[in-house]
mmCIF file of the N, C-alpha and C atoms, coordinates in Angstrom:
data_MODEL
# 
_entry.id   MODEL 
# 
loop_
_atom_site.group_PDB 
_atom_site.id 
_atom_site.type_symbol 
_atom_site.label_atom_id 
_atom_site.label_alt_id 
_atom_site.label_comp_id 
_atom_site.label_asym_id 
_atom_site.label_entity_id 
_atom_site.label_seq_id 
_atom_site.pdbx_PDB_ins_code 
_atom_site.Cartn_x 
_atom_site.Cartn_y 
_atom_site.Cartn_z 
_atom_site.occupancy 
_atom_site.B_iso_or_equiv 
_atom_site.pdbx_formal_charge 
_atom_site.auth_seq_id 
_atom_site.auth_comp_id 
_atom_site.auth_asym_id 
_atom_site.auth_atom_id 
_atom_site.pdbx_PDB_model_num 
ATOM 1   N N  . UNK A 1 1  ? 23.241 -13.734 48.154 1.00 0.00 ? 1  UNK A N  1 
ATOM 2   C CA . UNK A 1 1  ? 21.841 -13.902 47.882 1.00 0.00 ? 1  UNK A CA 1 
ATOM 3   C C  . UNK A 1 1  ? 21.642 -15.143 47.028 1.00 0.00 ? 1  UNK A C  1 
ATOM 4   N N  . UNK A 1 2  ? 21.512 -16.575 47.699 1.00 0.00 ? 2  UNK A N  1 
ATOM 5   C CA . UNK A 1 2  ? 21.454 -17.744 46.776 1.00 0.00 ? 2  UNK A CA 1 
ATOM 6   C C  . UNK A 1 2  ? 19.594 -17.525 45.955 1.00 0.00 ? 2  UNK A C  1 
ATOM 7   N N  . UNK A 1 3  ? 19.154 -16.995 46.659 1.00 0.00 ? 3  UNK A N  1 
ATOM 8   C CA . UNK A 1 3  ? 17.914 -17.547 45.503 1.00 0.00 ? 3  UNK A CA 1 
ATOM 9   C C  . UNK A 1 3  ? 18.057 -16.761 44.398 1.00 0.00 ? 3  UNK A C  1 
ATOM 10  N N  . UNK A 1 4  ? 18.492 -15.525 44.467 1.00 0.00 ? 4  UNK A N  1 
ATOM 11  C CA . UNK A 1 4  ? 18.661 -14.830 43.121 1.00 0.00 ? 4  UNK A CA 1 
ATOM 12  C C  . UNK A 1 4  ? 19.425 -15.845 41.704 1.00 0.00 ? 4  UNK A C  1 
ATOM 13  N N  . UNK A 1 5  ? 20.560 -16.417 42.575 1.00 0.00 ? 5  UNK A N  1 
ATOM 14  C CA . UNK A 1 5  ? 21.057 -17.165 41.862 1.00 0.00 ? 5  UNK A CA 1 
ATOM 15  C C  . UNK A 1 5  ? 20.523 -18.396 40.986 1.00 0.00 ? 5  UNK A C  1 
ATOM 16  N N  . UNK A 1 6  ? 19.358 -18.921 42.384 1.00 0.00 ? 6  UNK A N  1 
ATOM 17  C CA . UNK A 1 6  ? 18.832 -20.045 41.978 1.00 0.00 ? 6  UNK A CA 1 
ATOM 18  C C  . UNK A 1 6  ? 17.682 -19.848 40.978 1.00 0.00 ? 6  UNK A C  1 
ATOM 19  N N  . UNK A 1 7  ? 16.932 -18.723 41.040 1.00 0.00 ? 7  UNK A N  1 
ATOM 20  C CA . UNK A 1 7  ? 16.210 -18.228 40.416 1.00 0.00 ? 7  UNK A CA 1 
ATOM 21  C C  . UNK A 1 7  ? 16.580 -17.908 39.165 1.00 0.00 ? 7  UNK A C  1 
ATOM 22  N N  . UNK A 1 8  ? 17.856 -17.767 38.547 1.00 0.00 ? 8  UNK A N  1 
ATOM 23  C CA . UNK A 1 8  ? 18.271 -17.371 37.664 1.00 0.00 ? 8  UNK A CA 1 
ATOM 24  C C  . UNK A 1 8  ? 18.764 -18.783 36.715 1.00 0.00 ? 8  UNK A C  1 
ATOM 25  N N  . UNK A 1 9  ? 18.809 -19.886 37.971 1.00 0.00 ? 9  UNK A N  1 
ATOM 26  C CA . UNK A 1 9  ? 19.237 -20.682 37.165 1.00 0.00 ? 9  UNK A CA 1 
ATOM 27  C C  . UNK A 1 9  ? 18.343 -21.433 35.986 1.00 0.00 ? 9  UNK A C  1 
ATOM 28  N N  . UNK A 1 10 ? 17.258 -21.532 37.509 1.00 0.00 ? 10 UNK A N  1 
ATOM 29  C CA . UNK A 1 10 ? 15.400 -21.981 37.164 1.00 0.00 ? 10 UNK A CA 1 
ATOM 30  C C  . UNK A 1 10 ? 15.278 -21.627 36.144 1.00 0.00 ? 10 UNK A C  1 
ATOM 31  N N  . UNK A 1 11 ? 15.624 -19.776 35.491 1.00 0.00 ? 11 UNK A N  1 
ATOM 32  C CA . UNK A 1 11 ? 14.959 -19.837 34.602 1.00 0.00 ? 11 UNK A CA 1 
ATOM 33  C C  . UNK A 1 11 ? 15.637 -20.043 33.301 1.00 0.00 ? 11 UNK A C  1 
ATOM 34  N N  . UNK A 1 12 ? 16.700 -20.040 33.292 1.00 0.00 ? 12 UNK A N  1 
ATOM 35  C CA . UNK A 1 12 ? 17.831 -20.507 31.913 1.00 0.00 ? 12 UNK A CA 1 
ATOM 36  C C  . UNK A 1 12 ? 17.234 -21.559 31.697 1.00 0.00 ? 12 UNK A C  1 
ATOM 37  N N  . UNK A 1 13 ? 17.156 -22.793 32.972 1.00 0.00 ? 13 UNK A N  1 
ATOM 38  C CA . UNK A 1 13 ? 16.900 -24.065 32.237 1.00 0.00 ? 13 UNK A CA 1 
ATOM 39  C C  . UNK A 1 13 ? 15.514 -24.226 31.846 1.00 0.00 ? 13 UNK A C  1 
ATOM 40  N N  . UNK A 1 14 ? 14.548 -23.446 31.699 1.00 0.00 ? 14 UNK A N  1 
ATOM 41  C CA . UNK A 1 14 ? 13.541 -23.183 31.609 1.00 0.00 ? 14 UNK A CA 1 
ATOM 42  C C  . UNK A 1 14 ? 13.239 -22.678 30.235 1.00 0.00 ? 14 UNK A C  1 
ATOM 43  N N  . UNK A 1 15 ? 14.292 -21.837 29.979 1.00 0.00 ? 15 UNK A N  1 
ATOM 44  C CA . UNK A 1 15 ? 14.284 -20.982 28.990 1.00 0.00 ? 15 UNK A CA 1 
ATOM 45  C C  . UNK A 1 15 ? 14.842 -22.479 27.838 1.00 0.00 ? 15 UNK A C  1 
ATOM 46  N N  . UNK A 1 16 ? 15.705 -23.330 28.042 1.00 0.00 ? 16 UNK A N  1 
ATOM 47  C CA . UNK A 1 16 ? 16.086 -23.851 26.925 1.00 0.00 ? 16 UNK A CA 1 
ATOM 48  C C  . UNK A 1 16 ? 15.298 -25.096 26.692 1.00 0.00 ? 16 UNK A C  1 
ATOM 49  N N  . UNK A 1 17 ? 14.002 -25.706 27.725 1.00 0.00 ? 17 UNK A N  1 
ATOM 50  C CA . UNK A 1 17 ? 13.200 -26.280 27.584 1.00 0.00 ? 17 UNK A CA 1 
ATOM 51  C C  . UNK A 1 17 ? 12.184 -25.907 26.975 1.00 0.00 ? 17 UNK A C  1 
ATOM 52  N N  . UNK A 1 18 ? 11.579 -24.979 27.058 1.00 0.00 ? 18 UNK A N  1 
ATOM 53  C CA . UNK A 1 18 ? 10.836 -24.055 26.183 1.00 0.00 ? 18 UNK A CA 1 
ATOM 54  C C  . UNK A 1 18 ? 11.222 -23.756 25.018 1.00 0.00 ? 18 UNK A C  1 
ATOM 55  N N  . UNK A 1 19 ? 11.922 -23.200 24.638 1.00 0.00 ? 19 UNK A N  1 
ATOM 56  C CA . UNK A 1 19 ? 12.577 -22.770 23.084 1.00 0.00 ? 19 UNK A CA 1 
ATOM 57  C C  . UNK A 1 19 ? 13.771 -23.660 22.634 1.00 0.00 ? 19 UNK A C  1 
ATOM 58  N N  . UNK A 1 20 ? 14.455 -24.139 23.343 1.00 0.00 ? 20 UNK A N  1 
ATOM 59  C CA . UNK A 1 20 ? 15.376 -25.220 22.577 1.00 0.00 ? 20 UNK A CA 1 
ATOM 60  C C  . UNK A 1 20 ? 15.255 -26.388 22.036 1.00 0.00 ? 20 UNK A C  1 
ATOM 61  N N  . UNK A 1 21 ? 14.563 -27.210 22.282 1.00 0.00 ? 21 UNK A N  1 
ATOM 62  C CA . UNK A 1 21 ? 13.960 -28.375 22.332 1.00 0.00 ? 21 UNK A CA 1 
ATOM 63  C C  . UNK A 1 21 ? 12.705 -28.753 21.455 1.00 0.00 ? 21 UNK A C  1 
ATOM 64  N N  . UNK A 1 22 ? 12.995 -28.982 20.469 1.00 0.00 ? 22 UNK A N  1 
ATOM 65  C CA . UNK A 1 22 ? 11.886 -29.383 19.215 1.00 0.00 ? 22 UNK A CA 1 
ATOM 66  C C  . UNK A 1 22 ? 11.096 -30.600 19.357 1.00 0.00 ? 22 UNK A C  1 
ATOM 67  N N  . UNK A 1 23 ? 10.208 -30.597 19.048 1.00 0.00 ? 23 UNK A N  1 
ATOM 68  C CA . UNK A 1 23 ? 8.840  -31.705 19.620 1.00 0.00 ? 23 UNK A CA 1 
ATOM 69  C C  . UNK A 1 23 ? 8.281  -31.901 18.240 1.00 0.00 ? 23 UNK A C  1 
ATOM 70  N N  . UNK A 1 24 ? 7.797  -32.945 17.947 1.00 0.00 ? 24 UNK A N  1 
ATOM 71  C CA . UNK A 1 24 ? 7.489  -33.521 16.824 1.00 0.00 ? 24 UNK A CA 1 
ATOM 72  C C  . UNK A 1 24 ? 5.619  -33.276 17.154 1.00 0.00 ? 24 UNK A C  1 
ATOM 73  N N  . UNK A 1 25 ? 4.790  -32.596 16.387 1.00 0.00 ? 25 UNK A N  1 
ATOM 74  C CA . UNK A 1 25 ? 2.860  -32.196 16.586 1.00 0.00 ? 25 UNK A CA 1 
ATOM 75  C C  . UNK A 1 25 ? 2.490  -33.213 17.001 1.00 0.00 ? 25 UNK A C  1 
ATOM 76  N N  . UNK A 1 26 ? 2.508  -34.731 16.904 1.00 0.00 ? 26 UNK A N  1 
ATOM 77  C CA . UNK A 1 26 ? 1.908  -35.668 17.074 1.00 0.00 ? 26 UNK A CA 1 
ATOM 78  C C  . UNK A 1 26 ? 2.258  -36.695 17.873 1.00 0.00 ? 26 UNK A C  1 
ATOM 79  N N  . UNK A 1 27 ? 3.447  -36.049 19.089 1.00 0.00 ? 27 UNK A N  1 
ATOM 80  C CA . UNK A 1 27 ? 3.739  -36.760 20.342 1.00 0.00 ? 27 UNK A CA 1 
ATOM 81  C C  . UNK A 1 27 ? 2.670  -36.964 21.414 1.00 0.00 ? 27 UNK A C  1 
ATOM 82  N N  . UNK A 1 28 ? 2.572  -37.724 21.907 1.00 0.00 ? 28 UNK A N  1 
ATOM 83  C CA . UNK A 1 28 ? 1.828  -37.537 23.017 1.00 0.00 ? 28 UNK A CA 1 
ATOM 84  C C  . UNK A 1 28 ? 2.460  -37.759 24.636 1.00 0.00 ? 28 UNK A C  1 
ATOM 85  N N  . UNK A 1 29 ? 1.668  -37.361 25.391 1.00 0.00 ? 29 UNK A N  1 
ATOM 86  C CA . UNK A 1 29 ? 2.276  -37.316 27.236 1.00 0.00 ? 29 UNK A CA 1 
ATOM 87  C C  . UNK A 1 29 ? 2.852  -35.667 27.653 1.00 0.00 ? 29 UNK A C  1 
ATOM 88  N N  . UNK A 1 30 ? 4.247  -36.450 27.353 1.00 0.00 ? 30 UNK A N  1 
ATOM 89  C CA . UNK A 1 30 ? 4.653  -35.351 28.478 1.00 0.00 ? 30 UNK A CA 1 
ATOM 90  C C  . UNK A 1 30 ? 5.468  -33.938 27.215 1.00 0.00 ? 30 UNK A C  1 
ATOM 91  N N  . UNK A 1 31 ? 4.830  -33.299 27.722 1.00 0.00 ? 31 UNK A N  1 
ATOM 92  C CA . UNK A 1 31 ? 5.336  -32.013 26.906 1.00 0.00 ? 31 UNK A CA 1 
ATOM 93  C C  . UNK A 1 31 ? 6.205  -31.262 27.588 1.00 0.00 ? 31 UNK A C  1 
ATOM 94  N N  . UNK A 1 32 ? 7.294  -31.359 27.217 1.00 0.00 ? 32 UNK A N  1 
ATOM 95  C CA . UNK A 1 32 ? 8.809  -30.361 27.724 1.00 0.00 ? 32 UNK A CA 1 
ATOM 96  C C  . UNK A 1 32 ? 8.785  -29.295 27.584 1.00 0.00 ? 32 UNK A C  1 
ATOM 97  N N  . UNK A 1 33 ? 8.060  -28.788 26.506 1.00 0.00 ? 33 UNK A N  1 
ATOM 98  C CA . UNK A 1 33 ? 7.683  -26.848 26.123 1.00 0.00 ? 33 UNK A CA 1 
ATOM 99  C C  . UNK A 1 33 ? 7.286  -26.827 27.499 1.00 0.00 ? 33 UNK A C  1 
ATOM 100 N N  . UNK A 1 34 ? 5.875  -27.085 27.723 1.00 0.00 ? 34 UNK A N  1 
ATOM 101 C CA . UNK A 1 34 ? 5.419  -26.702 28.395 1.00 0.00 ? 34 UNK A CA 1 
ATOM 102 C C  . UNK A 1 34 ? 6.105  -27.192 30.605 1.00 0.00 ? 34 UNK A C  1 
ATOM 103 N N  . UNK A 1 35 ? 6.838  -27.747 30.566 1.00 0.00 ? 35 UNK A N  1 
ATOM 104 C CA . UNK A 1 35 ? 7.514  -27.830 31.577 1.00 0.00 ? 35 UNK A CA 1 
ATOM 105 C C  . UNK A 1 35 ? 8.447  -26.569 31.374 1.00 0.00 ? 35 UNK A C  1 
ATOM 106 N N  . UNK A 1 36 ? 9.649  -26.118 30.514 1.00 0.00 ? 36 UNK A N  1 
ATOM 107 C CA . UNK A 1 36 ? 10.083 -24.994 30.042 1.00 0.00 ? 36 UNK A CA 1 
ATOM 108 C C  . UNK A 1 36 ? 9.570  -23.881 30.514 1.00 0.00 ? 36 UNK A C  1 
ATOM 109 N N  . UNK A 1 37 ? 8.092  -23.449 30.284 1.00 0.00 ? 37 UNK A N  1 
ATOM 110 C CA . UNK A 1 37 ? 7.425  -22.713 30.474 1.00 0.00 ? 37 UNK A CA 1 
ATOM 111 C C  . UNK A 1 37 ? 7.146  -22.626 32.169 1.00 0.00 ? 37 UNK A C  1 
ATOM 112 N N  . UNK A 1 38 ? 6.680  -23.860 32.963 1.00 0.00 ? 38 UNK A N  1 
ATOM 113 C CA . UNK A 1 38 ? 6.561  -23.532 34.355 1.00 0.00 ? 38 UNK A CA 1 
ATOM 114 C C  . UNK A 1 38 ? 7.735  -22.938 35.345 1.00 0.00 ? 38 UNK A C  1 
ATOM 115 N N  . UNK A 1 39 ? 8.824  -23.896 34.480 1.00 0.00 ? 39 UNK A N  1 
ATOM 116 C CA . UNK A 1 39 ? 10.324 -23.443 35.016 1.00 0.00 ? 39 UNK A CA 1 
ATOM 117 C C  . UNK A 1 39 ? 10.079 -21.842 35.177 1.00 0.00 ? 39 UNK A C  1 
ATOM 118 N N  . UNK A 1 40 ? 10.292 -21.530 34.111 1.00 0.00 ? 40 UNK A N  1 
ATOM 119 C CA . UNK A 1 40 ? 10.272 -19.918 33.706 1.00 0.00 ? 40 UNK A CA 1 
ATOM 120 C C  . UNK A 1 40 ? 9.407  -19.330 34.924 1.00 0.00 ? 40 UNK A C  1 
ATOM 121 N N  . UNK A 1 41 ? 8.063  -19.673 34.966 1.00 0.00 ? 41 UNK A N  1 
ATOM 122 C CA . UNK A 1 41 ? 7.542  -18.964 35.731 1.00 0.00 ? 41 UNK A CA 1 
ATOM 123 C C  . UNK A 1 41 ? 7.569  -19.042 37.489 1.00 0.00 ? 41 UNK A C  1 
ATOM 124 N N  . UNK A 1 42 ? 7.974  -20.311 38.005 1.00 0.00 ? 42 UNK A N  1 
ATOM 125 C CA . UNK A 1 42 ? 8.570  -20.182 39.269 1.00 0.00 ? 42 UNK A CA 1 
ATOM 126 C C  . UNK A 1 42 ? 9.999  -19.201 38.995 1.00 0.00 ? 42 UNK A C  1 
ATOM 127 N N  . UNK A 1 43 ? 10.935 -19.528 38.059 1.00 0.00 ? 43 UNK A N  1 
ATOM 128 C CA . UNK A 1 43 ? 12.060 -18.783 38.711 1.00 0.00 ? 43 UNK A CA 1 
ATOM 129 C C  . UNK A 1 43 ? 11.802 -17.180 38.610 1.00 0.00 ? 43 UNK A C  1 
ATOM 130 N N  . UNK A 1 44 ? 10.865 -16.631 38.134 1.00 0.00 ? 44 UNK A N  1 
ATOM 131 C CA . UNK A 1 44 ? 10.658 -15.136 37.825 1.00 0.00 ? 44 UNK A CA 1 
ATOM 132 C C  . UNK A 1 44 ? 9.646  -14.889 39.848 1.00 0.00 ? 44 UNK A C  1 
ATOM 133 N N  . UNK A 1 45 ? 8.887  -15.903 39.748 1.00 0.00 ? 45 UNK A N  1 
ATOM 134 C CA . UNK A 1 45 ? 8.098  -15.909 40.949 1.00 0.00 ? 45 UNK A CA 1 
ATOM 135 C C  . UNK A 1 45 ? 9.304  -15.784 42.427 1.00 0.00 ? 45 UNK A C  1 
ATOM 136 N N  . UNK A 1 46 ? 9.819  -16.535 42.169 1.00 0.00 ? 46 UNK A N  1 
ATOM 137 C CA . UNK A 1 46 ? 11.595 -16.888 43.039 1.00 0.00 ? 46 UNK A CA 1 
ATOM 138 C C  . UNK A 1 46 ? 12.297 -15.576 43.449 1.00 0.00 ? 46 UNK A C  1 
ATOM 139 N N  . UNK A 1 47 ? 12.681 -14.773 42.239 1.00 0.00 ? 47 UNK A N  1 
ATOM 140 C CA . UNK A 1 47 ? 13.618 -13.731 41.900 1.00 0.00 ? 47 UNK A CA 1 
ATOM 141 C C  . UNK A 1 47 ? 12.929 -12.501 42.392 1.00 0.00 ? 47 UNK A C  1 
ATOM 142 N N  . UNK A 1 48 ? 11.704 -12.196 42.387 1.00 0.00 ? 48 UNK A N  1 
ATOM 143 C CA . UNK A 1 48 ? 10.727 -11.027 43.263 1.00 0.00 ? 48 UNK A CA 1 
ATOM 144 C C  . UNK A 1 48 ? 10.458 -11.323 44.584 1.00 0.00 ? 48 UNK A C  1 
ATOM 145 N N  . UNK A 1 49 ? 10.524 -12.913 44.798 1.00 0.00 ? 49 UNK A N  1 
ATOM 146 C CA . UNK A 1 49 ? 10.514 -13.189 46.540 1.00 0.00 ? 49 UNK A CA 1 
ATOM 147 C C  . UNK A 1 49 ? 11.713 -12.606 46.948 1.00 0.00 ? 49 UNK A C  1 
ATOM 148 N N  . UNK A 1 50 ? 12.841 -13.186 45.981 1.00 0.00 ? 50 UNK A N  1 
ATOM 149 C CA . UNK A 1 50 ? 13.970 -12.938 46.450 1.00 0.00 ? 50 UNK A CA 1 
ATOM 150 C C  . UNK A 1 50 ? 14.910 -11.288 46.660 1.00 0.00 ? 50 UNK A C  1 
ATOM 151 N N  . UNK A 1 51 ? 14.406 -10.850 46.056 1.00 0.00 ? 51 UNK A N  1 
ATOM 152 C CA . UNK A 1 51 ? 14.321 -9.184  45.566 1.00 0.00 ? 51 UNK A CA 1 
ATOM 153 C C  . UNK A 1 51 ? 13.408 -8.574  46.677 1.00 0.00 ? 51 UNK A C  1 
ATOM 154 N N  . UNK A 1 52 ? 12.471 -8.580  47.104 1.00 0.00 ? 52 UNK A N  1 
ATOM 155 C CA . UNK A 1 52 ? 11.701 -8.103  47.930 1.00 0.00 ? 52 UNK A CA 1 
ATOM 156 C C  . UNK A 1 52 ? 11.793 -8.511  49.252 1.00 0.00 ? 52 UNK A C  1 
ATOM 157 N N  . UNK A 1 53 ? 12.175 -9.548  49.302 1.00 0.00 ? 53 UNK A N  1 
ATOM 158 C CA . UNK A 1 53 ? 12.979 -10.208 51.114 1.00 0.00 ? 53 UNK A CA 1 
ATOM 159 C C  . UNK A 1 53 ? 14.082 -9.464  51.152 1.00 0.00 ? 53 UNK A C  1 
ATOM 160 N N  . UNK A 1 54 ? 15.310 -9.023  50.226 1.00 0.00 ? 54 UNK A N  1 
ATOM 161 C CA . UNK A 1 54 ? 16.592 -8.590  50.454 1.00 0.00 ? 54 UNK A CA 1 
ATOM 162 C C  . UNK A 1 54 ? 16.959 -7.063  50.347 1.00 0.00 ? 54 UNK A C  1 
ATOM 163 N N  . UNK A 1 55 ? 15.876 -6.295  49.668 1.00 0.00 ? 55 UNK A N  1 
ATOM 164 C CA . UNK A 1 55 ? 15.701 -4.941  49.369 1.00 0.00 ? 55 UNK A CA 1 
ATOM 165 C C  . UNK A 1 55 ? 15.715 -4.448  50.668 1.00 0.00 ? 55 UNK A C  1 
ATOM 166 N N  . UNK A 1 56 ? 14.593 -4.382  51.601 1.00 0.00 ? 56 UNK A N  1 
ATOM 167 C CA . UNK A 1 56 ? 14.380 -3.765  52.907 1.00 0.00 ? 56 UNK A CA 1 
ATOM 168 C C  . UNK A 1 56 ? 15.476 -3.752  53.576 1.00 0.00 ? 56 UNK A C  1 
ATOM 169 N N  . UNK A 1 57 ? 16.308 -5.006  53.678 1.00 0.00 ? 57 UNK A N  1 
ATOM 170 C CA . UNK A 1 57 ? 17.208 -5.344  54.668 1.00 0.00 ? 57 UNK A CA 1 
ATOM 171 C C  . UNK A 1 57 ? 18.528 -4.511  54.361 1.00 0.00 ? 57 UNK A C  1 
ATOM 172 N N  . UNK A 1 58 ? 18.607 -4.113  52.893 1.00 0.00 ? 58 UNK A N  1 
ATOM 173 C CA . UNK A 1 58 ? 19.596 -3.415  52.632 1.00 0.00 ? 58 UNK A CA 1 
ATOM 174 C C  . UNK A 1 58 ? 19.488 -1.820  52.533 1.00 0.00 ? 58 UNK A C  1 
ATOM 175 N N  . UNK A 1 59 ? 18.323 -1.732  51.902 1.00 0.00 ? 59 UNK A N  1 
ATOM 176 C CA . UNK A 1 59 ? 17.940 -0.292  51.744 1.00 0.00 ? 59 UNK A CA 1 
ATOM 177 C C  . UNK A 1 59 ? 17.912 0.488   53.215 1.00 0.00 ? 59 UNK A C  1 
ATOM 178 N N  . UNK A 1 60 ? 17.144 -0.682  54.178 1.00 0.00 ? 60 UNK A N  1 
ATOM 179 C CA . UNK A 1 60 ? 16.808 0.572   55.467 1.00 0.00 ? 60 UNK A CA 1 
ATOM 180 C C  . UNK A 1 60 ? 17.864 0.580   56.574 1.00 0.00 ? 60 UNK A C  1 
ATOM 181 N N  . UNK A 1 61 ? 17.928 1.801   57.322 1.00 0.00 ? 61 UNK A N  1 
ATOM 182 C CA . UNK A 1 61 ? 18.907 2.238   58.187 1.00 0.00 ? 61 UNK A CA 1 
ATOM 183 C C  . UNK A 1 61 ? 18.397 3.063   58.679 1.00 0.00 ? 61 UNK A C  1 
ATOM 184 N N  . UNK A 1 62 ? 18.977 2.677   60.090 1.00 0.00 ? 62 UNK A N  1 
ATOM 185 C CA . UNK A 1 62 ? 17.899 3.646   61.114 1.00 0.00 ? 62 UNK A CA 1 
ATOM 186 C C  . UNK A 1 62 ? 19.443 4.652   61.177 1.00 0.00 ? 62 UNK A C  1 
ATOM 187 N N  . UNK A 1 63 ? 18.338 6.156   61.310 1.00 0.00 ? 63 UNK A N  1 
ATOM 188 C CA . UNK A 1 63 ? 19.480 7.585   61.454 1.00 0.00 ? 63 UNK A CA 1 
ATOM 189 C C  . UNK A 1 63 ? 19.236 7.781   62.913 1.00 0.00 ? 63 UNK A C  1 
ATOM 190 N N  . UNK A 1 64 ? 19.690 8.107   63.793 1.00 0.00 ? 64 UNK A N  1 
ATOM 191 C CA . UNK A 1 64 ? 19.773 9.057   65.075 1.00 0.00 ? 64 UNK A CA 1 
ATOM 192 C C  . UNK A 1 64 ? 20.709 10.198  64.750 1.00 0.00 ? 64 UNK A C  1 
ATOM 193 N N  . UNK A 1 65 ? 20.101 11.056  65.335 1.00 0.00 ? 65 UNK A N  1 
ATOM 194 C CA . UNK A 1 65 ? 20.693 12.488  65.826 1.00 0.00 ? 65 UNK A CA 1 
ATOM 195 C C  . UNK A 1 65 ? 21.479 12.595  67.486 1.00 0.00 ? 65 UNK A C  1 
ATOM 196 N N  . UNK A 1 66 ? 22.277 12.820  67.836 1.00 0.00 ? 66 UNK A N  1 
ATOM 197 C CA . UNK A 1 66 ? 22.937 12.279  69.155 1.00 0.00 ? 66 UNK A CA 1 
ATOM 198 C C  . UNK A 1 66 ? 23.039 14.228  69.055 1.00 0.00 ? 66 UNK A C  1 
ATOM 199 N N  . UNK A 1 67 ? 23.063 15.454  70.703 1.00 0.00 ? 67 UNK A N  1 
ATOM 200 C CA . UNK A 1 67 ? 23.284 16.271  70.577 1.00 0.00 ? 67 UNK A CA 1 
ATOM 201 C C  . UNK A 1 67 ? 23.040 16.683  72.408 1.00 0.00 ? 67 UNK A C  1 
ATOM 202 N N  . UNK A 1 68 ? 23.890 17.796  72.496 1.00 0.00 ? 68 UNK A N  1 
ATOM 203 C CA . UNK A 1 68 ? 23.982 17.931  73.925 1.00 0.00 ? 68 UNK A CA 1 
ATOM 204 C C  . UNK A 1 68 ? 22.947 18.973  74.354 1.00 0.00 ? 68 UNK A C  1 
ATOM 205 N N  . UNK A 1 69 ? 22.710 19.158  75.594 1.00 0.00 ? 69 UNK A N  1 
ATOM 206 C CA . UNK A 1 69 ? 22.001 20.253  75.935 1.00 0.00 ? 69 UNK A CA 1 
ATOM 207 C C  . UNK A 1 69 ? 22.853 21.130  76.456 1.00 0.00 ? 69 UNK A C  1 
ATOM 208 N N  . UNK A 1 70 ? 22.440 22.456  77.203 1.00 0.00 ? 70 UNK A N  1 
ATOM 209 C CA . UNK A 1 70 ? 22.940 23.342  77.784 1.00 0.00 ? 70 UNK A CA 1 
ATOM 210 C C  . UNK A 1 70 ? 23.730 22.667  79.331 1.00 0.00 ? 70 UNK A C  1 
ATOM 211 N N  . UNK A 1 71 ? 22.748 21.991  79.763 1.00 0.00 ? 71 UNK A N  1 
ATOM 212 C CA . UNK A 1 71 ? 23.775 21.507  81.145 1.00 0.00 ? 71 UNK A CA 1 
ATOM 213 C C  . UNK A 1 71 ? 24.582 20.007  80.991 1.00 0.00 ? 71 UNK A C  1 
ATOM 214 N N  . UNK A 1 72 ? 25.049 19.668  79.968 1.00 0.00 ? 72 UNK A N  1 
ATOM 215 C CA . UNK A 1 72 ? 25.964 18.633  79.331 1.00 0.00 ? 72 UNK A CA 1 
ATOM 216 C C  . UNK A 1 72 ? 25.321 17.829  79.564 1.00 0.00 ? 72 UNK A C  1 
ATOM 217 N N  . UNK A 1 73 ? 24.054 17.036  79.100 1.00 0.00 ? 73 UNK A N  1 
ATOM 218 C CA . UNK A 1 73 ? 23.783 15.446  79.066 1.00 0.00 ? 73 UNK A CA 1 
ATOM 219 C C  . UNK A 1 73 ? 23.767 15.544  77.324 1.00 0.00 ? 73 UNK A C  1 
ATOM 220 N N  . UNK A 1 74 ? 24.166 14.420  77.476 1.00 0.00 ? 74 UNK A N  1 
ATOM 221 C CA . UNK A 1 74 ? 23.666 13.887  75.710 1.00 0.00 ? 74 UNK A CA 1 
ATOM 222 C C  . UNK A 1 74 ? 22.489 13.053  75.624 1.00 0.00 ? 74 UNK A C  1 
ATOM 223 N N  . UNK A 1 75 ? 21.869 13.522  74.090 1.00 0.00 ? 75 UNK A N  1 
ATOM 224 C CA . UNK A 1 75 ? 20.713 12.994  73.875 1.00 0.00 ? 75 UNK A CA 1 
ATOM 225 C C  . UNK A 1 75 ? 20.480 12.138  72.777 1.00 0.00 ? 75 UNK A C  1 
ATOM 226 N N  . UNK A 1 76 ? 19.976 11.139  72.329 1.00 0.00 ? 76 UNK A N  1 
ATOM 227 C CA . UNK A 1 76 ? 20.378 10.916  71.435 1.00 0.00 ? 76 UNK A CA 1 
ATOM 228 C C  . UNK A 1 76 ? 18.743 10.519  70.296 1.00 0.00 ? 76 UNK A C  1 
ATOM 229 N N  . UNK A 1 77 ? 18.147 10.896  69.156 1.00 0.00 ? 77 UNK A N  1 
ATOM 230 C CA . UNK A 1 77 ? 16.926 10.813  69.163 1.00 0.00 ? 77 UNK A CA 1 
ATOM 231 C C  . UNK A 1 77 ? 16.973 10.350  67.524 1.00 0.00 ? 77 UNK A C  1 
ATOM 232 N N  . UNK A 1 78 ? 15.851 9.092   67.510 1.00 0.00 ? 78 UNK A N  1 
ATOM 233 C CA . UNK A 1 78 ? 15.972 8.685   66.620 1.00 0.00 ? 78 UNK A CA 1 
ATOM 234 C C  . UNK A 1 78 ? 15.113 9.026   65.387 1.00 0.00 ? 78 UNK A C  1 
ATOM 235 N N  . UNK A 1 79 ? 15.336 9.627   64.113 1.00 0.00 ? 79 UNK A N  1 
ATOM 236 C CA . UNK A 1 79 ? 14.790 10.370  63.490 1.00 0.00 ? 79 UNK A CA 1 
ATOM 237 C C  . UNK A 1 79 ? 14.287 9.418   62.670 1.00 0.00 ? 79 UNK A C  1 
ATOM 238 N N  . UNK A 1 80 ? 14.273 8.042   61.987 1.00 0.00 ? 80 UNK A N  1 
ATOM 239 C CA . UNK A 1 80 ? 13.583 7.055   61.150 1.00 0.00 ? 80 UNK A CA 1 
ATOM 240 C C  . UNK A 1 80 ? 14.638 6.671   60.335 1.00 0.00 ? 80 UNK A C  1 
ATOM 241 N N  . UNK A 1 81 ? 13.775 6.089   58.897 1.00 0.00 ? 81 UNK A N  1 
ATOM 242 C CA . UNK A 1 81 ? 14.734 5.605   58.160 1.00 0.00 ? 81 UNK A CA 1 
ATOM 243 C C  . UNK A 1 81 ? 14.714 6.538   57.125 1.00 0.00 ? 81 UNK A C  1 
ATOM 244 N N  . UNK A 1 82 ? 15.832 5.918   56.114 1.00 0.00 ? 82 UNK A N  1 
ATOM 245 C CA . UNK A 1 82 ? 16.087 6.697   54.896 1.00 0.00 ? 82 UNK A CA 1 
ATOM 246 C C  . UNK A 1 82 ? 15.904 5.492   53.438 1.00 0.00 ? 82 UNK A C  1 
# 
């Protein structure tokens, strides 16, 4: 699952742009907190795409019931998922 990964990375480096990185009140332009901060919020945005695309695919499984009748054919009937 690479986006989990990537998502995870997004947000470390996100996380140390935001809180690591000391800014002097009276800079002006480009503010790194606040880049920090977007990081953060794509990779959390990332990690629920990524979580919710890969859940279904793993969680579901189709069950059948396979069972004979009285004059030997087999049947086989599919009961849903679990």
């Amino acid at each position: 699952m690479p986006g989990i990964g990537v998502s995870l990375v997004l947000f470390a480096v996100g996380a140390i742009l935001n809180w690591g990185v000391t800014m002097g009140p009276y800079q002006h332009g480009f503010n790194i907190n606040n880049v920090g901060v977007i990081l953060m919020i794509v990779a959390a945005v990332g990690l629920v795409l990524s979580l919710l695309f890969w859940m279904p695919m793993t969680m579901r499984r189709r069950r059948s019931t396979t069972y004979r009748d009285g004059a030997g054919y087999v049947h086989s009937e599919d009961v849903g998922t679990y």
